[in-house]
C-alpha positions, 0 to 999 in steps of 0.5 A, a space after each residue: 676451364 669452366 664445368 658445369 657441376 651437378 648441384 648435389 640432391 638433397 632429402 628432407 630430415 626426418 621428423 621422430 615417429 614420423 612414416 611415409 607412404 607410397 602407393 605404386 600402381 597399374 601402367 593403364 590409367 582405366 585401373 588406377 582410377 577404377 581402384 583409387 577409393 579403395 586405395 583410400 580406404 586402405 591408406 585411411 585404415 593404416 594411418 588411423 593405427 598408426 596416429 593410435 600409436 602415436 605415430 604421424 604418417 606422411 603421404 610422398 606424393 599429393 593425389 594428382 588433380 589431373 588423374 584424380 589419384 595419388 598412385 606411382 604410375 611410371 617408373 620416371 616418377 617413381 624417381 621422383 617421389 622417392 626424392 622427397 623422401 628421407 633415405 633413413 624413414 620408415 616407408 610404407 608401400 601400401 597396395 589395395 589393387 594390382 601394382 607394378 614393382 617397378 614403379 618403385 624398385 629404384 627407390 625401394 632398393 636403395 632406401 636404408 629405412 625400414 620398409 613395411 608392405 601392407 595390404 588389404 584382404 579382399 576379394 573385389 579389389 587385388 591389393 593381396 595379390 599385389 602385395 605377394 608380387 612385389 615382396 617376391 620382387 623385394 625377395 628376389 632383390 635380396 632388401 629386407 622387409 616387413 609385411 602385413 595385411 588386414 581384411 579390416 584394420 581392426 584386428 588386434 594381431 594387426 596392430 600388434 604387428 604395426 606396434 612390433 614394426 615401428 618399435 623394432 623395423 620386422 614383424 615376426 610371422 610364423 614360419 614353422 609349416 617350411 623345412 628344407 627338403 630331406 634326404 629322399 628314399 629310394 623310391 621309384 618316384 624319386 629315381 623317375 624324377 632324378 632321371 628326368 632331371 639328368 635328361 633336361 641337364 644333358 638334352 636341355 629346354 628352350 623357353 620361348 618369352 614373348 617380351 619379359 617383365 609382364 606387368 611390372 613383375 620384376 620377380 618373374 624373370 630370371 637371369 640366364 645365369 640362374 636359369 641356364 644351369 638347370 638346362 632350361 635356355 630362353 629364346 626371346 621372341 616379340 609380340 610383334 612377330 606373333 601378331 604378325 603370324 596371327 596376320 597370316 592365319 587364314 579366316 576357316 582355319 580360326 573359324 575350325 578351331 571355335 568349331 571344335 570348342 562347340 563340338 564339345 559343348 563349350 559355349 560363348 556368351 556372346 553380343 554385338 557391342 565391340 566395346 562392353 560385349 563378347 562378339 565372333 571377331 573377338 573369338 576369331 582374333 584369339 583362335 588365330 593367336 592359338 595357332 599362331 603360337 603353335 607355329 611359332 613354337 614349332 618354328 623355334 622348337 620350344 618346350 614352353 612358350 609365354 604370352 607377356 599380352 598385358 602390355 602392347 598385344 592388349 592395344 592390338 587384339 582381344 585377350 590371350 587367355 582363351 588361347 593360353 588355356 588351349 595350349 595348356 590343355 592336352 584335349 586341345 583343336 588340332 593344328 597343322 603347319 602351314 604348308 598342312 602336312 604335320 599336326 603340331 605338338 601332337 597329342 600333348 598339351 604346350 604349357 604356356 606360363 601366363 604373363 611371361 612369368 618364367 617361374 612358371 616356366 621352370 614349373 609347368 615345364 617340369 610338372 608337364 613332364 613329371 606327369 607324363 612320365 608318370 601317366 597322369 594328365 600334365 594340364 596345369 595352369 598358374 592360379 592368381 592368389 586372389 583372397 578366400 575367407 573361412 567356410 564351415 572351418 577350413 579357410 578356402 582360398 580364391 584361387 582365380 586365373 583372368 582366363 587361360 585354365 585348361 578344359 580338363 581343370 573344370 571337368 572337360 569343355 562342355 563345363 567351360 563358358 566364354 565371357 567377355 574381358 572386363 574392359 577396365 583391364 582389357 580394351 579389345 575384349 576376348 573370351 575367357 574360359 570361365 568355370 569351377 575347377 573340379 573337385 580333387 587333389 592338388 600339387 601346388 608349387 611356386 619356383 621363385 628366386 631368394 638368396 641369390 639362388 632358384 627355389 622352389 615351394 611345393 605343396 598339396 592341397 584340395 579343390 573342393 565343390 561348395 554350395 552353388 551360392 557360395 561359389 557365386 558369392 565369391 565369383 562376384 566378390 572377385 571377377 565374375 568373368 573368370 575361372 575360379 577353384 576353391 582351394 583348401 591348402 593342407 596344413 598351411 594357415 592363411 597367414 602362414 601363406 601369405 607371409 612365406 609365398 613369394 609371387 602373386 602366382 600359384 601353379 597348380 596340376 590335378 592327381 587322380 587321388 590323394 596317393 597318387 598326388 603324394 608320389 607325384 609331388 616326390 617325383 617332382 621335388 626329386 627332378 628339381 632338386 636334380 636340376 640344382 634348384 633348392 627344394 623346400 616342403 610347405 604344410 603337410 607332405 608326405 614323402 
């Protein structure tokens, strides 16, 4: 007999001082070309400190002359980059835009050299929040890792800790603001949230995804084992079937929906050309997807439901946003079944979790019936991390969502303005719901997986009202078209965020006062802790 045997894989030897680089990248090649100069730029900064130190850097894959960019951009190739590379090198994944974790899970998860995540600090390009979805990716996995960022690469802390990183394999931040959570008092906050807690236990939750692994975010889906012992279940549903039920909505129901929006004063900028401009197709296709969802969920008779969108829907129709942030608003159009009998989901808001991002899941859920409970209005919406910068001495983070935040976040409709999507990211356009978030106090909080378990991070923070300019200066600087909230996190640095938090994504929900947010975020804590998810406070809380 003759076989036919594999010839065993080979790696090159690694050279002393000597790193390699990867860049994973966005699926839409519009994206990867878009953001490649600042890729450069990121790379050349990060190479430039370690030569200074005496070390070489070696690029894994050449840029390629077909795409005009050197970016990991599938994961097939992904597989094949890391073969160049020798299993034992320190490697470095350096991230200026948005990055798809998978691209480079295979390789990453298998690599025994010390791994190094850097990013740049910057608003017009989002390498940072790039940068917090795939170390909550590499944290989900359980693989170690350093990481690092820089608003300019010529920071002595940021040297300081590439020096620390290539001597030792870790950059040692400060994690002092994190403790676990205490033993509660018996408060009425804490007996709300445990009995909440035992009713999601006993009566249980359904989740409707539509398509998981939204954007490569491998650290938004989690495992049922994880997830079912908190009460929550998931029914997965497709795209497909909510395109389809978008199919059969009718024209005057659509056009009711848009209706309602202008009868409380939000407008749309709006223009002809399909491809650069927001039209009324455009709108009518998302209010369709509005009432297709709430149908959908009314059918599967779910708690939350998740619109993946950014892969398959984005080729077929405009934007979710407009639509998520309807059903994430309790102040929201009515709409009735199909045969018009029943008003669905009335008087309450849906919480939908953007990008099918089940953390979000988990957390709009509870915060939704925490604050209902609670009498206090449960809209709430994740935020992406985007960047922030210092203001007259307290560092105000960018926090932006590409669309979907509820009316009531930017002081009720009449605030909120329809923009076109960039076409970069979105070819079929839509609308978002662009805004300032209100002034206010925040509970912020992240459920994520690490150590093979559930947690959950939570927080406070406040919305605060800048200077006109100064909220223009950062809408440009980020995405004009999007709404933002300037955001001041309460006794949390910038580098102590950025070196614990472990998505991209923020959830946020408004309180009436500063009190009243306290005793909510208790109440909260109280029902997640309840339902087996290990709690931890972060910054200045009060219980």
């Amino acid at each position: 007999m003759s076989y036919a045997f594999p010839e065993p894989s080979t790696r090159p030897a690694l050279a002393p001082k000597t790193a390699y680089l990867i860049a994973s990248g966005d699926l839409r090649e519009s994206a990867n070309v878009a953001g490649w100069p600042t890729q450069v730029a990121l790379e050349s900064a990060v190479t430039r400190v370690l030569n200074d130190l005496g070390w070489q850097v070696i690029r894994a894959n050449d840029v390629d002359p077909a795409t005009g960019h050197g970016f990991i951009s599938s994961q097939r190739m992904g597989l094949e980059v890391f073969k160049a590379i020798p299993v034992d090198a320190p490697l470095i994944v350096a991230e200026a835009v948005w990055q798809y974790s998978h691209h480079v899970l295979a390789g990453l998860r298998t690599h025994r050299g010390p791994v190094l995540t850097v990013a740049n600090f910057a608003g017009d390009w989002p390498g940072l929040v790039g940068l917090l979805g795939l170390n909550a990716g590499l944290t989900k996995m359980g693989k170690d890792y350093a990481t690092i960022w820089s608003a300019d690469f010529q920071d002595e802390w940021f040297r300081s800790g590439i020096r620390e990183w290539i001597e030792t394999g870790r950059i040692t931040h400060d994690a002092s603001h994190v403790r676990a959570l205490p033993a509660l008092p018996d408060t009425p906050e804490v007996e709300l949230g445990r009995a909440l807690g035992d009713q999601l236990l006993a009566d249980k939750a359904i989740i409707g995804v539509f398509d998981e692994g939204c954007m490569g975010m491998y650290n938004a889906i989690f495992d049922d084992e994880l997830l079912n012992p908190t009460g929550i279940y998931k029914e997965r549903l497709s795209q497909s079937a909510l395109y389809a039920e978008m199919l059969a909505v009718p024209d005057d129901e659509a056009d009711a929906v848009g209706a309602w929006l202008r009868d409380r004063g939000m407008s749309f900028r709006l223009g002809t050309d399909e491809r650069t401009e927001l039209t009324e197709a455009q709108l009518r296709w998302q209010f369709k997807m509005y009432i297709a969802a709430l149908r959908i969920a009314d059918d599967f008779g779910l708690d939350a439901v998740g619109i993946q969108y950014q892969q398959g829907l984005k080729d077929l129709v405009p934007a979710s946003d407009l639509a998520e942030g309807l059903l994430n608003s309790t102040e929201r159009p009515p709409v009735l079944s199909r045969d018009g009998d029943r008003e669905l989901f009335a008087g309450r808001a849906l919480p939908h979790f953007n990008e099918a991002d089940e953390g979000v899941a988990v957390d709009a859920l509870v915060t939704d019936r925490v604050w209902t409970a609670m009498g206090l209005v449960p809209d709430n919406t994740l935020h992406d991390v985007r960047w922030g910068e210092d203001y007259e001495g307290d560092f105000v983070w960018v926090y932006e969502i590409s669309g979907s935040v509820p009316g009531s976040h930017l002081g009720g409709w009449h605030k909120a303005e329809g923009w076109r999507q960039d076409p970069v990211f979105f070819p079929a356009g839509g609308s978002t719901i662009n805004g300032v978030s209100r002034p206010g106090e925040l509970v912020i909080s992240r459920v994520f997986i690490a150590d093979g378990v559930l947690q959950a991070d939570i927080f406070r923070g406040t919305a605060i009202e800048l200077p006109e300019e100064e909220t223009a200066r950062r809408k440009q600087a980020t995405n004009p078209e999007w709404p933002i909230a300037h955001v001041v996190l309460h006794g949390i640095t910038r580098d102590q965020f950025m070196a614990r938090h472990k998505a991209n994504h923020a959830q946020v929900v408004y309180a009436p006062d500063a009190a009243t947010a306290d005793r909510a975020l208790v109440a909260k804590a109280a029902m997640l802790d309840r339902m087996g998810i290990r709690v931890n406070l972060v910054g200045d809380v009060r219980l």
